[in-house]
C-alpha positions as CSV (number, residue, x, y, z in Angstrom):
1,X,-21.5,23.1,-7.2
2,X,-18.6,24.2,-5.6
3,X,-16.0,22.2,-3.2
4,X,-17.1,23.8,-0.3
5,X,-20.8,23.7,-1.1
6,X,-20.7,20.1,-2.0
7,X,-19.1,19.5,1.5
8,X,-21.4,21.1,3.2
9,X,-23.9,18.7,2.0
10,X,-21.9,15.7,2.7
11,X,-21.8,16.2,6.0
12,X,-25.1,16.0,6.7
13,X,-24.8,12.5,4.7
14,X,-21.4,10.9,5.8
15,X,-19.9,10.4,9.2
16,X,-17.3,13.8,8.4
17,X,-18.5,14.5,5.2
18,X,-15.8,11.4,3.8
19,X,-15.8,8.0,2.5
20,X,-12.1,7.9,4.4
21,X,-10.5,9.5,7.3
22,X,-7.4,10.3,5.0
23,X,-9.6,12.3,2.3
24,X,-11.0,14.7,5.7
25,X,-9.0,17.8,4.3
26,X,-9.2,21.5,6.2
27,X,-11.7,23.3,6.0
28,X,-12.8,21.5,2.9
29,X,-11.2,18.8,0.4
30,X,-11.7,19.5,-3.0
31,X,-13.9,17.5,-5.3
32,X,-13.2,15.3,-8.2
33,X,-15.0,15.9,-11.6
34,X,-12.5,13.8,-14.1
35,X,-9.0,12.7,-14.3
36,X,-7.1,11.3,-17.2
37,X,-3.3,10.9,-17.3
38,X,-1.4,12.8,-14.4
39,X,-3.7,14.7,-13.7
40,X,-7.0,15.5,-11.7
41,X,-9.6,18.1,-12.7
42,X,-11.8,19.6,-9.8
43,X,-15.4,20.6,-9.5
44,X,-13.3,24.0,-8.8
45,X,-11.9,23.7,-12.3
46,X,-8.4,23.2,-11.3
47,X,-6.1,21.4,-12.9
48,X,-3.8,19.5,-10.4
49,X,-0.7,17.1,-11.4
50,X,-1.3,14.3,-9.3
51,X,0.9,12.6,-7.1
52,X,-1.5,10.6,-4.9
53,X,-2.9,8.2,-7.4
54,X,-5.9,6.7,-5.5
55,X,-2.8,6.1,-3.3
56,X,-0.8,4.0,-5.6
57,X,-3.0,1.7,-7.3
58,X,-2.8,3.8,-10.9
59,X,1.1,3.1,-11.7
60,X,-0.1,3.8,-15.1
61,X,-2.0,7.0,-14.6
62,X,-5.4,8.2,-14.8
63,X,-8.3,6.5,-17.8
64,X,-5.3,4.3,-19.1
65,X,-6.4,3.9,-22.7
66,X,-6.0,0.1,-23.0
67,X,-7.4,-0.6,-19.2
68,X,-10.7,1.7,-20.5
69,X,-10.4,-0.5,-23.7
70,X,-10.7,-3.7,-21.4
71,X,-13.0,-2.5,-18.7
72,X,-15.8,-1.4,-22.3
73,X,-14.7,-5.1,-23.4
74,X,-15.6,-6.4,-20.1
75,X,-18.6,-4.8,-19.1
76,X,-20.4,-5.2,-22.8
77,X,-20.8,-8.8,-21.6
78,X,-21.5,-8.2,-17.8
79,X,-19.8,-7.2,-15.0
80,X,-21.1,-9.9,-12.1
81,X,-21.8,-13.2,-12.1
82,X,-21.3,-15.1,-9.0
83,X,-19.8,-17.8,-11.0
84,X,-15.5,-18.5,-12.0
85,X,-14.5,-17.0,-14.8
86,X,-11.7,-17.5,-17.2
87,X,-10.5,-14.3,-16.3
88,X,-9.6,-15.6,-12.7
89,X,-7.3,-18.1,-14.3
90,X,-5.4,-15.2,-16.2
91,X,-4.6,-12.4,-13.5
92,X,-3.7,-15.3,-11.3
93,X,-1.3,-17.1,-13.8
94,X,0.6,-13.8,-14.1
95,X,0.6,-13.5,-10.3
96,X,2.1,-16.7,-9.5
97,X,4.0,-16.7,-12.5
98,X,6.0,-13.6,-11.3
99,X,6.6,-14.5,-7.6
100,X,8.6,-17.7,-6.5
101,X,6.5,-17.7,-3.4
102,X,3.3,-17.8,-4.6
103,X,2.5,-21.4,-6.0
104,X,-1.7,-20.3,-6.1
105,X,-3.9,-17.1,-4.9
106,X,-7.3,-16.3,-3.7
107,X,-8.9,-12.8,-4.7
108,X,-10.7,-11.1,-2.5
109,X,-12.5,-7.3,-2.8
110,X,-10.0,-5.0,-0.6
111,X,-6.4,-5.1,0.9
112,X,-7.9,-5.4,4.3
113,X,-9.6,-8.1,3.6
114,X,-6.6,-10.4,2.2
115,X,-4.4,-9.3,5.4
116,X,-7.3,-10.6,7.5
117,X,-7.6,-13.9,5.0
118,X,-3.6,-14.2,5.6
119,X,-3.6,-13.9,9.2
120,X,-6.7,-16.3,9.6
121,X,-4.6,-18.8,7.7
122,X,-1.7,-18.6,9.5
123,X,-3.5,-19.4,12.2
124,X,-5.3,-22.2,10.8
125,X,-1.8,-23.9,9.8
126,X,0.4,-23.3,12.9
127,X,-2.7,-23.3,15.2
128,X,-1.0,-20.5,17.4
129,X,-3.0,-17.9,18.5
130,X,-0.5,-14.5,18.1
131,X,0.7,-12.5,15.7
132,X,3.7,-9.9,15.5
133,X,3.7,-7.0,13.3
134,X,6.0,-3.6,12.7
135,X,5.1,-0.7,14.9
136,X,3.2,1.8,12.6
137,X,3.0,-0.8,9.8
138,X,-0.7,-0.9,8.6
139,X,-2.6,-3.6,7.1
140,X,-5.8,-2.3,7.0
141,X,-8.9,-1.3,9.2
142,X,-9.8,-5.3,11.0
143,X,-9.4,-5.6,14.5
144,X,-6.0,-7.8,14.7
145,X,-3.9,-5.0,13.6
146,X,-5.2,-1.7,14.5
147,X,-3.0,-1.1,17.1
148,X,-0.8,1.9,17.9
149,X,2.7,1.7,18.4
150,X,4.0,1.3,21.8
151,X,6.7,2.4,23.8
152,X,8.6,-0.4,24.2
153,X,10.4,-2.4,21.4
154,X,7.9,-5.1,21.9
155,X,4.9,-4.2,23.6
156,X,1.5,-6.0,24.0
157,X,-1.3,-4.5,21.6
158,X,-3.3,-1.6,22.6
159,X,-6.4,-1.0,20.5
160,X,-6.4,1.9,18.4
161,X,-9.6,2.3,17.3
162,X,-13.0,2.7,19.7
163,X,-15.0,-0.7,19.3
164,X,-11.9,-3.0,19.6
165,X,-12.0,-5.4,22.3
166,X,-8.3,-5.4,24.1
167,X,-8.6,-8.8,24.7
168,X,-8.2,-9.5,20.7
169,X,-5.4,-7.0,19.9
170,X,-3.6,-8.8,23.1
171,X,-2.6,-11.6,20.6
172,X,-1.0,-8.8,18.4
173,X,2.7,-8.0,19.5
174,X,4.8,-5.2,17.8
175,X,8.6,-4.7,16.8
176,X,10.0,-1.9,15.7
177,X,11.4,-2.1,12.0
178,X,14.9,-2.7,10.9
179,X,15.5,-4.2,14.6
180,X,16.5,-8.1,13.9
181,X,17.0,-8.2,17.7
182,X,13.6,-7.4,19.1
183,X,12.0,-9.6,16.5
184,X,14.2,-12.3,17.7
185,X,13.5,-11.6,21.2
186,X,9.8,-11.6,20.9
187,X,9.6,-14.7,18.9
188,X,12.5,-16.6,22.0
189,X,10.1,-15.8,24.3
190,X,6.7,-16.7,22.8
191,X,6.3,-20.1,21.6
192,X,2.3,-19.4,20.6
193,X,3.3,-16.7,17.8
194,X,1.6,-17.7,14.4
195,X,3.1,-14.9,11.6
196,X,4.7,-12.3,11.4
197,X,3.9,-9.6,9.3
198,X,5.4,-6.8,7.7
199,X,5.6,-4.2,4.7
200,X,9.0,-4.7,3.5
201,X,9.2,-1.2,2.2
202,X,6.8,0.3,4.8
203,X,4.5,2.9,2.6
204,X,1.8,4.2,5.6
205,X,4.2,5.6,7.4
206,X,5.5,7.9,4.6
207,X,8.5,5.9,2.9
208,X,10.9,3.5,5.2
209,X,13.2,1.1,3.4
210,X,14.8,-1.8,5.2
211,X,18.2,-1.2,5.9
212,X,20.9,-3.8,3.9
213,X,20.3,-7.8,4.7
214,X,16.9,-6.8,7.3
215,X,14.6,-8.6,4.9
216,X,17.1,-11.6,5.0
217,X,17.9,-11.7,8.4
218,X,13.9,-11.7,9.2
219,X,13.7,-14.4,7.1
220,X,15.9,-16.4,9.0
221,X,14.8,-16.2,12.4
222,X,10.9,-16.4,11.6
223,X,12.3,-19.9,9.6
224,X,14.6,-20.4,12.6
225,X,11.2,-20.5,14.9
226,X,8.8,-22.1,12.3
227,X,6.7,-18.9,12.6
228,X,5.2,-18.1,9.0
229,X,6.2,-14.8,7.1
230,X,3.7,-12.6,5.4
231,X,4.9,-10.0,3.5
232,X,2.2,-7.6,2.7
233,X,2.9,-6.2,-0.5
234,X,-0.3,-4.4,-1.6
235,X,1.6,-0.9,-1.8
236,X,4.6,-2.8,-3.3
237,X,2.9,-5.2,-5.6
238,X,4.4,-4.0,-9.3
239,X,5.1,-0.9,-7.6
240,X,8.9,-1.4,-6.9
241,X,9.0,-4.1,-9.9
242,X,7.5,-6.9,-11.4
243,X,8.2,-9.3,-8.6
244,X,7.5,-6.6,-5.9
245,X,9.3,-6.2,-3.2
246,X,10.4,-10.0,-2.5
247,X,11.5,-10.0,-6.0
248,X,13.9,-6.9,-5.5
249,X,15.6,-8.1,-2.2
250,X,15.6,-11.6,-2.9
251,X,13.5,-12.8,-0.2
252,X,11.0,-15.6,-0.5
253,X,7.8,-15.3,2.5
254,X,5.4,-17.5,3.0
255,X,2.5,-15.9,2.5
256,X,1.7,-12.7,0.4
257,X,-0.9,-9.8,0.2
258,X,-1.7,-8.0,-2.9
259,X,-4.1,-5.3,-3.9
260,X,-4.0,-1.7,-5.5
261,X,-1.9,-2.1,-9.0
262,X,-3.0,-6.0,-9.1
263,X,-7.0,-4.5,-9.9
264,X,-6.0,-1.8,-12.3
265,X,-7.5,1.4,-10.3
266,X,-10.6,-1.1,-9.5
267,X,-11.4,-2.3,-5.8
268,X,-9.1,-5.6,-5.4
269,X,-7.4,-8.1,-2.5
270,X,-5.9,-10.7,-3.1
271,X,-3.7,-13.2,-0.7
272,X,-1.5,-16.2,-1.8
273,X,1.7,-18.5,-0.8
274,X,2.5,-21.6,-0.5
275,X,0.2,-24.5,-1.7
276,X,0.3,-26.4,1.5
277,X,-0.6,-23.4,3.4
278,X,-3.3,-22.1,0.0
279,X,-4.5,-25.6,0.6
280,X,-6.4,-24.7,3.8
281,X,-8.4,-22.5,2.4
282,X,-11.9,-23.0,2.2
283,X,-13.6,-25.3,0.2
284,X,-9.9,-27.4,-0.2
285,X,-9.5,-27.0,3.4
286,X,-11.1,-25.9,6.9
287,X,-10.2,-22.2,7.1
288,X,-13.4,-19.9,5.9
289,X,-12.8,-17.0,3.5
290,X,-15.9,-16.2,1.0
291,X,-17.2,-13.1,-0.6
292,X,-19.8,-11.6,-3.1
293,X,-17.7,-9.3,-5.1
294,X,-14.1,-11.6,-4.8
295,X,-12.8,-12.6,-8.4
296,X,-15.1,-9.3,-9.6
297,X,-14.8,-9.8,-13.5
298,X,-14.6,-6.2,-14.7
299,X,-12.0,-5.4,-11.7
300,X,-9.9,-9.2,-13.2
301,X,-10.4,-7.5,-16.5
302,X,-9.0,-4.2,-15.5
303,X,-5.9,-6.1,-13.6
304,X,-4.5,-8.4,-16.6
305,X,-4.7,-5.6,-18.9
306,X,-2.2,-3.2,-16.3
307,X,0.3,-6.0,-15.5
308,X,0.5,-7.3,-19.4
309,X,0.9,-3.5,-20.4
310,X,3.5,-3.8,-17.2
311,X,5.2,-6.9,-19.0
312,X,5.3,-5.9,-22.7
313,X,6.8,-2.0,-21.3
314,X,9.5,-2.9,-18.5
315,X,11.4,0.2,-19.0
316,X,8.3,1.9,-17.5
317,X,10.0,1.0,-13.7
318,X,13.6,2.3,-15.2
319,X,12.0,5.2,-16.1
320,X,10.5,6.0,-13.2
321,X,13.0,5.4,-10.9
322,X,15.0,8.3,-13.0
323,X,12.2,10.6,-12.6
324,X,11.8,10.5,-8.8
325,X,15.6,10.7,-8.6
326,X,15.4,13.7,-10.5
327,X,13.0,15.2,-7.9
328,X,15.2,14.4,-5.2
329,X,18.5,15.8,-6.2
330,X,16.5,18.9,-6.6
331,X,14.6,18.7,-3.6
332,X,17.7,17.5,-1.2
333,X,20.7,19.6,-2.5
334,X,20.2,22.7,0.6
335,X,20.9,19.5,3.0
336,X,17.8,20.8,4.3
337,X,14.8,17.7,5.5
338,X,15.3,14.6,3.7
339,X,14.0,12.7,0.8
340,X,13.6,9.0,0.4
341,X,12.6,7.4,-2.7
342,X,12.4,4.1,-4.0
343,X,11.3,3.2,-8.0
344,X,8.3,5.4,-8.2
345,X,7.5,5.9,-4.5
346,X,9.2,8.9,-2.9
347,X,9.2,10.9,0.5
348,X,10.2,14.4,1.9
349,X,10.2,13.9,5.3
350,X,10.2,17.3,7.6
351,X,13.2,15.4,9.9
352,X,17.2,15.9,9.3
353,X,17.6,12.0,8.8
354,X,15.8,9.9,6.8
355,X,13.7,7.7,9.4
356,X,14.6,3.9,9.8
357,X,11.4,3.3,12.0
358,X,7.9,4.5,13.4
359,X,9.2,6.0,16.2
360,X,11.5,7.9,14.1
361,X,8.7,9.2,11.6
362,X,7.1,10.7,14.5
363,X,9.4,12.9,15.2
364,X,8.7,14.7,12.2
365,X,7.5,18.2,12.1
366,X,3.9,17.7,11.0
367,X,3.0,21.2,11.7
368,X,5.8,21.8,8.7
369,X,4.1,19.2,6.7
370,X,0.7,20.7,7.0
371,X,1.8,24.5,5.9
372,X,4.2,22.8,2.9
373,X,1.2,20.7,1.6
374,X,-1.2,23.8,1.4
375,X,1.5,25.6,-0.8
376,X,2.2,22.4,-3.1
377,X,-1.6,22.2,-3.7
378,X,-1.5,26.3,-4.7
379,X,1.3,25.1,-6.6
380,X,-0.8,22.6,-9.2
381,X,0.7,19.2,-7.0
382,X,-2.0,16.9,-5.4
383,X,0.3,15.1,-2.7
384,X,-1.1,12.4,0.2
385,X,-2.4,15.5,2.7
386,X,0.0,13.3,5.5
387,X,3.4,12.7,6.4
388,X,2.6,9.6,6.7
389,X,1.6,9.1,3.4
390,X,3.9,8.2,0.3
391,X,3.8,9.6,-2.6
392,X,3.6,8.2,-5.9
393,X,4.5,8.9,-9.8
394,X,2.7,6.9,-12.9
395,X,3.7,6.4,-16.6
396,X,1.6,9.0,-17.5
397,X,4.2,11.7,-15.7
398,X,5.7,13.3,-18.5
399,X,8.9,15.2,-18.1
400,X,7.3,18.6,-17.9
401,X,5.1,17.1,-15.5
402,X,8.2,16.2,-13.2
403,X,10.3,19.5,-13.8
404,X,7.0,21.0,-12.3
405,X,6.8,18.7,-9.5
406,X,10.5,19.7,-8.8
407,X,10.2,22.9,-8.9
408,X,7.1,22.9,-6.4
409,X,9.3,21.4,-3.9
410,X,11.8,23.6,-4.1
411,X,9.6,26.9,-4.2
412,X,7.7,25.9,-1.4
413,X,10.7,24.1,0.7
414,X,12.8,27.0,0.3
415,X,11.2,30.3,-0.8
């Protein structure tokens, strides 16, 4: 069957026909039948270079040949048990051995679930009741942080999602990024804040880097105020580097969110920090996190393979970082929209300057956006169908692959 005609049946299944808002393309997304490498095949028979990648996860591209090889390992001897497995012991030894922060690490099944974990903990240890996150910064689809933006530098939450009580989201408080003031502000004036969290290199809003010693200086005042820092790096995570982001700018958090690359293309979560925070944690201590599917052995098997193929080929980020570069002094040399890149993650924003914040992003031109993504996709280029989406390369990109990407840009940027 046919994209459209498979569509058509899932909406009569699915709440909009989608497993994901994000994936609710107009009049139609297309359909999957394979991928391998850099590239997706549809049910259409197109051939697209793909620069979505399950939204980061597949830093080494599609069917991997030695994550297949460990998955068929894996799943010849099962692929749940309910029990620990030595497989736990590896993927978390490579974790904590590559982040100064992390002394152990739970695994849980999603992203949203180890943000939740996090901020249940922090609670738990400070016994405070708020928490303060970056306007537009998402950390996935619980109650605590779905909350809009607001129009002052630090508002009180408003829920922004049907079905969440305002009297929950009242306890989350916002800041704009790159603003050391506001944070300092908020956290002067409230004495009952627990964490704050942030993406350091905030990747769901499109691509927003912290500008020179922000990372640092929000170090300092959250340690200044004993309020715990959580830096959610499940976009990051081996993304910008072995080490993520806290690795790269040289600051140490207290608590840490992983997902995405950490499970090798396989659902994954994972949360971790320092051991006398970790040791609150259910059954060592009196803060509840459980789950079915956490430590999942085929998804632990499909994680140590990526981040040892990420250890034994550390050009791959060198590499990478060249390629996306390339893209951008192609894309950016009219002076025309801007481009933001960083390692393998990279931008065009539809907005003169490159945006420092979420208020900034929105003043994109999404209509722009929307008419440019159409063309890329006629083009052979799969991008995140949002501005507020990054995009992502993978080892698999050859050369070829990234002259075509360039050129895309350019043809349908420019004429």
């Amino acid at each position: 069957m046919r994209s459209d005609d498979l569509f058509e049946r899932a909406k009569t299944l699915m709440p909009g026909g989608v497993s994901s808002p994000v994936r609710a393309i107009r009049p139609y997304p297309f359909y999957t039948a394979r991928a391998a490498g850099s590239r997706l095949t549809t049910v259409d028979g197109r051939d697209l270079i793909d620069c979505c990648l399950g939204y980061g996860p597949l830093i080494l591209g599609h069917a991997h040949p030695e994550i297949r090889e460990a998955l068929l390992r894996q799943l010849e001897k099962g692929w749940l048990y309910g029990t620990p497995t030595p497989l736990e012991l590896d993927l978390a030894g490579l974790i904590v051995g590559d982040h100064p922060g992390v002394e152990t690490i739970r695994f849980v099944s999603t992203g949203s679930e180890a943000t939740m974990a996090a901020i249940r903990l922090a609670r738990g240890y400070t016994g405070r009741s708020d928490i303060v996150k970056v306007e537009g910064g998402f950390h996935g689809a619980h109650d605590a942080v779905l909350v809009r933006a607001g129009s002052g530098a630090t508002t009180l939450g408003v829920p922004d999602s049907a079905g969440v009580l305002p009297d929950l989201v009242a306890h989350t408080r916002q800041v704009p990024f790159n603003d050391l003031e506001a944070l300092e502000a908020i956290l002067s004036r409230n004495e009952d804040v627990a964490a704050f969290i942030l993406e350091p290199i905030m990747g769901n809003i499109g691509l927003v880097l912290p500008d020179s010693g922000y990372l640092a200086g929000v170090r300092e005042i959250t340690a200044a105020h004993d309020v715990l820092l959580i830096f959610d790096e499940i976009i990051t995570g081996y993304r910008v580097g072995i080490g993520g982001a806290q690795v790269r700018y040289g600051v140490t958090p207290d608590l840490t969110t992983f997902g995405k690359i950490i499970g090798g293309g396989l659902p994954i979560g994972a949360f971790g920090g320092r051991r006398d925070i970790m040791d609150l944690i259910a059954p060592a201590g009196p803060v509840y996190q459980a789950g079915t599917f956490s430590g999942n052995p085929a998804t632990l098997a499909a994680g140590c393979a990526t981040l040892r193929h990420l250890h034994a080929h550390r050009d791959i980020y060198r590499r990478l970082d060249e390629q996306t570069r390339a893209i951008g002094e192609q894309v950016c040399d009219r002076g025309e929209g801007s481009f933001v890149q960083m390692g393998s993650m990279f931008k065009y924003f539809f907005r003169d300057a490159p945006p420092r914040n979420y208020r900034e992003v929105k003043e994109c031109d999404t209509a722009a956006f929307g008419r440019f993504w159409f063309s890329m996709l006629e083009a052979g280029i799969f991008l995140p169908p949002s501005q507020f989406e990054t995009n992502f390369l993978s080892a698999a990109h050859s050369e070829q692959d990234v002259e075509q990407i360039a050129a895309a840009y350019v043809q349908c940027l420019y004429g």
